[in-house]
C-alpha positions as CSV (number, residue, x, y, z in Angstrom):
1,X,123.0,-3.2,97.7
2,X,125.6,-2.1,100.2
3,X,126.5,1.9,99.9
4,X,129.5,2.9,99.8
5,X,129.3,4.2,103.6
6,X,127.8,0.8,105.0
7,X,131.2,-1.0,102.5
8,X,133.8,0.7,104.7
9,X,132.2,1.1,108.2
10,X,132.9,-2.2,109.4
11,X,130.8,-4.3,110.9
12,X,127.4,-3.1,112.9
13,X,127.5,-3.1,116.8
14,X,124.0,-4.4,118.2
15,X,121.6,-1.9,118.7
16,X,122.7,0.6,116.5
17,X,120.6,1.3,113.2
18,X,121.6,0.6,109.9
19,X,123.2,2.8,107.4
20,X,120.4,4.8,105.6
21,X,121.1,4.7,101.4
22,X,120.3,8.2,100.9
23,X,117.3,8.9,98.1
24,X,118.9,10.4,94.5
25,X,118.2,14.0,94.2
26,X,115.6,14.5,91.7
27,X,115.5,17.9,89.6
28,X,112.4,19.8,89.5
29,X,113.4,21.5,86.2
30,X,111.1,20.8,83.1
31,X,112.7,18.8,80.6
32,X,114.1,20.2,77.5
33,X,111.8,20.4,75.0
34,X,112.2,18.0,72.4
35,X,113.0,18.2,68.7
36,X,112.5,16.0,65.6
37,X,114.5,17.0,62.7
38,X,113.6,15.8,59.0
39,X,116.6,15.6,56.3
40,X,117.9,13.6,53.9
41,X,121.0,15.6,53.8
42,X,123.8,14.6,56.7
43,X,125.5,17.7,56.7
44,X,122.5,19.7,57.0
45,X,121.1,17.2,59.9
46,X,124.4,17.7,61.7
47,X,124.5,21.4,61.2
48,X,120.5,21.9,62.5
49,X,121.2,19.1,65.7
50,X,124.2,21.0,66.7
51,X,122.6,24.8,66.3
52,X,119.6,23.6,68.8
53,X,121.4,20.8,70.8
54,X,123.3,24.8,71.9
55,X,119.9,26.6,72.6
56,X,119.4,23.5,75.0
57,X,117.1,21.3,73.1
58,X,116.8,17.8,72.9
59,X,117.3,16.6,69.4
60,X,116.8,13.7,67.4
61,X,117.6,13.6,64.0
62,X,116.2,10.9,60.7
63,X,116.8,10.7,57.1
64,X,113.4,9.8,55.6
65,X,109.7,10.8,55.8
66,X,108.7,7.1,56.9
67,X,111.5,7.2,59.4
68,X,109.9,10.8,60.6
69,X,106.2,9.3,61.0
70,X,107.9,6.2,63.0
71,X,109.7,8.2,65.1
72,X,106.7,10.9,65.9
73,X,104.2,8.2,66.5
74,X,106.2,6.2,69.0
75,X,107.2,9.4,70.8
76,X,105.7,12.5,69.9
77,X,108.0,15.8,69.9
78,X,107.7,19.4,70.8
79,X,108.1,20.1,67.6
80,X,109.7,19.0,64.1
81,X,111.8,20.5,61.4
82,X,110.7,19.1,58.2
83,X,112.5,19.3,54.5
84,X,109.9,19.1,52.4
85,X,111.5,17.3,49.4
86,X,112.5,13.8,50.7
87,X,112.7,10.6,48.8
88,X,109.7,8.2,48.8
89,X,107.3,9.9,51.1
90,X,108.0,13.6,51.2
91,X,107.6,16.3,53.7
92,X,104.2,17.4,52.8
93,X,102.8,14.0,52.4
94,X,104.7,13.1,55.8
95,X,102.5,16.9,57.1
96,X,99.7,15.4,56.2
97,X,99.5,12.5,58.0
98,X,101.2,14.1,61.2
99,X,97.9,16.3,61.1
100,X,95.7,13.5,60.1
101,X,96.6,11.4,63.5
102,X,95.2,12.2,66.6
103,X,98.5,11.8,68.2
104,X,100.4,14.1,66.3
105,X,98.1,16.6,64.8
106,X,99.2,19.4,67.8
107,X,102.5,19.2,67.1
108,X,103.9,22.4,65.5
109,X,106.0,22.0,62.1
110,X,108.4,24.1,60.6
111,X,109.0,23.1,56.6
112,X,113.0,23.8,55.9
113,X,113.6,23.6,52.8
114,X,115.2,24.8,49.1
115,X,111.8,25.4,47.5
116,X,110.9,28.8,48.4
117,X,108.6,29.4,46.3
118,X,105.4,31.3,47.4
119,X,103.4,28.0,45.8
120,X,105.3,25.9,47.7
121,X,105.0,28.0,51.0
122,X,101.4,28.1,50.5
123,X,101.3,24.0,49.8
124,X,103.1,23.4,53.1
125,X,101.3,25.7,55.2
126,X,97.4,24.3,53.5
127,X,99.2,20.9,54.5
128,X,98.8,22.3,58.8
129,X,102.5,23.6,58.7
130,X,102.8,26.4,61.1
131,X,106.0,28.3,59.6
132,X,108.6,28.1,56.6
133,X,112.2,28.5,56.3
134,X,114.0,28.5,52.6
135,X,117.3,27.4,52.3
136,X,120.3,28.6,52.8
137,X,119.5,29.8,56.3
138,X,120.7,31.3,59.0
139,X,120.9,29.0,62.0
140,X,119.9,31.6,64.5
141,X,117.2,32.5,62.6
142,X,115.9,29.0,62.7
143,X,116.8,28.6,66.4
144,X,114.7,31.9,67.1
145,X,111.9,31.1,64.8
146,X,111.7,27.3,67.0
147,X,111.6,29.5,70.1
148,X,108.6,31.3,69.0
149,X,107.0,28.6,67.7
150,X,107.3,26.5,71.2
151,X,106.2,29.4,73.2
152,X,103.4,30.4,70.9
153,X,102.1,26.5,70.9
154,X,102.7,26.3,74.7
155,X,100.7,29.5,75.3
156,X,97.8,27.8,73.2
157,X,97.7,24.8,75.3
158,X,97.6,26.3,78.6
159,X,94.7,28.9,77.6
160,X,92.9,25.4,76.5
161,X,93.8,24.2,79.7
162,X,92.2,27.1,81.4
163,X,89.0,27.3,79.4
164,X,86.3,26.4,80.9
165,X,83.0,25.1,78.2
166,X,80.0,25.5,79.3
167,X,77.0,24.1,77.5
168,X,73.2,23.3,78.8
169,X,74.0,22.6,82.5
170,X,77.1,20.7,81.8
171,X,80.5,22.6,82.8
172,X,84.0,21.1,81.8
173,X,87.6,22.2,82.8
174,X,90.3,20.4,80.5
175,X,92.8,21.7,82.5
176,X,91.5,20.1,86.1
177,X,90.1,17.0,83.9
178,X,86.9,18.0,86.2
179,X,83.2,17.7,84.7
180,X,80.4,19.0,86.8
181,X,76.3,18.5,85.8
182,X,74.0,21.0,87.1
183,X,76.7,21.9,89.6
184,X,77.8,17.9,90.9
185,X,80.7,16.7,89.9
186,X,81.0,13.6,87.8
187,X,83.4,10.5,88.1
188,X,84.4,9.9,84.8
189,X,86.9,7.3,83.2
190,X,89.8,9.2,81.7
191,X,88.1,8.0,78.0
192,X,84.8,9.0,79.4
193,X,86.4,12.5,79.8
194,X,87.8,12.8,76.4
195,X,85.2,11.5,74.7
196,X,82.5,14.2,76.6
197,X,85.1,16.9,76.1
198,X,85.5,15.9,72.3
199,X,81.7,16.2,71.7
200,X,80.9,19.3,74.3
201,X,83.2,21.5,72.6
202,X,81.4,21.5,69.0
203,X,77.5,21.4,70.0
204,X,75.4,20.7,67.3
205,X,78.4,19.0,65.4
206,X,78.3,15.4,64.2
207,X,81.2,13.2,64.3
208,X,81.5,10.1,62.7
209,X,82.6,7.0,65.3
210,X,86.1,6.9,63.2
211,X,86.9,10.8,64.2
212,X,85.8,10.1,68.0
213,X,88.0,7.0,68.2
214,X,91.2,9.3,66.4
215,X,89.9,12.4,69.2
216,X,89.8,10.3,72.5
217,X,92.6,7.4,72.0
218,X,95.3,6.9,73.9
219,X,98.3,4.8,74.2
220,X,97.1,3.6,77.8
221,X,93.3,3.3,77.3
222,X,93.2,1.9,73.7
223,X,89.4,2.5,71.6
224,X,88.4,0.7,68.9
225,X,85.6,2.0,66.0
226,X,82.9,-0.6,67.5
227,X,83.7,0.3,71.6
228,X,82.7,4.0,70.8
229,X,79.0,2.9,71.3
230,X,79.4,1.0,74.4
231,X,81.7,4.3,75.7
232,X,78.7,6.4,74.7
233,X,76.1,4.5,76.3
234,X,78.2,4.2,79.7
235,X,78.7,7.9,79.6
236,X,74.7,8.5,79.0
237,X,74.2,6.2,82.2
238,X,76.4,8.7,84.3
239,X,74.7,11.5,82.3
240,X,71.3,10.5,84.0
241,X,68.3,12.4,82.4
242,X,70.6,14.5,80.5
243,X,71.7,11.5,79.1
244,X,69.9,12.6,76.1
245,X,72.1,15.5,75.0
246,X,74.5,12.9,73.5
247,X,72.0,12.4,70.2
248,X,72.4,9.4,67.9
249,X,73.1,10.5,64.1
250,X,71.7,7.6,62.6
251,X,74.6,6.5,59.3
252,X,77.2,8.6,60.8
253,X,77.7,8.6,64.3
254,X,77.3,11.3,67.1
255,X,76.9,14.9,68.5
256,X,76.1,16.9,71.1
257,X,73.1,18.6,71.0
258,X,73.3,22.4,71.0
């Protein structure tokens, strides 16, 4: 493609270089968080989208707790605003199975909605909500409440991050996706990693092969049920004579001893 210096330079006189297309500048700046709001009311949707499209989020708004789940599973938010009484599948169902998915469980929900109720608040927040906001509301109290609710979640990951478990002789930084045994680093698939991570962190716990494939899945290395044991028995291999720390729970599925 010709640039719009090379277009009106004329033609090029032998031995001179070509015109060099500049590279696009690229902004380092972390992208706006983004926001999924839930609401079968349209003035309400418009009112919440314009109150945090001001504080500089990204927001995306549906009507409907199936359009909610489709829209979280195919690109999971920062965080959601959720009405809790919707038609068909309503907001606490639509919690629910946000928390229940592997994909979506970390995302932090706040329930907006005209049940305020102390049974209701306590139903939504059993349900893995992490705040509550009755309406009518103030819009800057919601926009502060998101605030502390993005910061609180992002301080959470990075201290995950930065945690270091260390069980038996095996040591494993999440944060550096690094694994070292008995001080040598191992070279580990990225499901390899998740799935060592997964069972590390709980010692002693046993996990059935249906919560390993929900813990280690990912959109670009996909896991099915009956692939966990040929996952596990890869990872043993690499595991060497401590191989054996990965215990079979024979009816149910896995653990790490402890």
């Amino acid at each position: 493609m010709l640039t719009e210096f090379s277009r009106f330079a004329g033609p090029r006189r032998a031995g001179t270089l070509p015109p060099v297309t500049p590279k696009p500048k690229t902004s380092t700046a972390p992208a706006a968080p983004r926001i999924l709001v839930v609401d079968d009311e349209e003035d309400l949707l418009e009112l919440v989208r314009y109150n945090l499209s001001k504080e500089g989020y990204q927001v995306e708004c549906v009507g409907s707790g199936e359009d909610a789940l489709k829209a979280a599973r195919r690109q999971p938010p920062d965080l959601i605003v959720l009405d809790l009484m919707l038609p068909a599948v309503d907001g606490l169902e639509v919690c629910r199975r946000l928390k229940a998915d592997a994909k979506t469980r970390d995302v932090p929900i706040v329930m907006l909605t005209a049940k305020g109720e102390d049974s209701d608040m306590v139903a939504g927040l059993e349900r893995g909500a992490d705040d509550y906001i009755a309406k009518p509301f103030s819009p800057r109290v919601l926009a502060a409440r998101v605030r502390a609710l993005l910061r609180r979640h992002e301080a959470r990951v990075q201290a995950e991050r930065e945690t270091t478990i260390d069980v038996h002789e095996l040591s494993i930084h999440p944060g550096r996706h690094e694994a070292k045994l008995a001080g040598q680093p191992l070279e580990l698939t990225y499901t390899e990693f998740a799935l060592l991570h997964f069972l590390a962190r709980r010692p002693g716990w046993a996990f059935t092969r249906t919560q390993i494939v929900d813990a280690v899945k990912g959109e670009d290395y996909p896991v099915t049920e009956r692939s966990v044991d040929v996952q596990v028995a890869g990872l043993r291999k690499k595991l060497g004579s401590f191989g054996s720390y990965i215990e079979t729970v024979r009816g149910v599925g896995y653990r790490f001893r402890a």
